[in-house]
Every structure is written in C-alpha cells, then in structure tokens.
C-alpha angles and dihedrals in degrees: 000000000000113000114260127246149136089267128069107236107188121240091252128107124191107215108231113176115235139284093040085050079068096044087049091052096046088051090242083111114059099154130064113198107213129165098224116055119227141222086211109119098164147065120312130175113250117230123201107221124226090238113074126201100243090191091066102046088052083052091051098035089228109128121219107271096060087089149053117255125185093026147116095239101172145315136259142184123255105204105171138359117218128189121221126169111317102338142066124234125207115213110219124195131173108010117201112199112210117248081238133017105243137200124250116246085215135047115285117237131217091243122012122348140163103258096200140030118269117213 
C-alpha cells in the first residue's frame, strides 16, 4: 500500500542503484543522469536497486550493507528534465525518505515501474 500524505505521490518508481538512492534521499544528489529525457513533473517513489554501484561505495567509504537494496526507500520530485550533451539530467527537488523502506507489489524495472497494483 503506498504510504499516505498530503501530497500525491504517482504510482511510478525510478529505479537508482545504491549508494546515490541514498544521496537522493539525504538532498546531497539533486540531479539524476539518464540517457532518455522525460515529460514526469511530479512526485515519484525512489527505488534502491539490487545492484549497487560499487564505484561509488569505494568513493564514499560506505560498504554495502549500509544501505537498503531492493527497496522502495522514498520518494522525490522531479521538477525538469535538461538535455546536455548526450545525456539527459533529471532535476530532483524535495525528497521524502519513507518511515520504512518498503517492498513493490510489482516487479521492479531497470529504469521507471509501477511499484504497486493498481485496481
């Protein structure tokens, strides 16, 4: 069941590997590089993916397990999309990290999904 707020949140989760699903949540990563642009100006839920980037932990110095993987971990707007070069950069704005990660009723995707069934 989504979690419930003031705020709509759509039933859509981008999938972003640890350990940048955590820098999304704590407001340090306010940009997300993709290589297809998109129309979505609202709030989506955040997934962690199960495949970390261990680049980036070594560059941290956080391990693995510091983390949830294979969650939905928060949610976050995404208010524009900008091309640049090659790439695509989503602009996030206001993360709200849930009071507890949560598990998708569907089958999460590499890039967007729906997390949970719709009636």
């Amino acid at each position: 069941m989504p979690a419930k707020s003031n705020t709509h949140i759509r039933n859509l989760a981008l999938s972003v590997r640890q350990p940048f699903a955590e820098q999304i949540m704590i407001g340090e990563k306010k940009i997300e590089y993709r290589s297809k642009p998109t129309n979505i100006r609202e709030r989506i839920y955040v997934y962690a993916s199960k495949t970390p980037n261990k680049e980036a932990f070594r560059k941290i110095k956080k391990e693995l397990s510091d983390f949830p993987v294979g969650v939905l971990v928060g949610t976050v707007e995404i208010v524009d999309c900008k091309e640049k070069s090659d790439e695509y950069h989503l602009l996030l704005a206001n993360p709200q990290r849930l009071k507890k990660p949560m598990k998708a009723d569907n089958r999460p995707q590499p890039v967007w999904f729906k997390p949970f069934k719709e009636k």
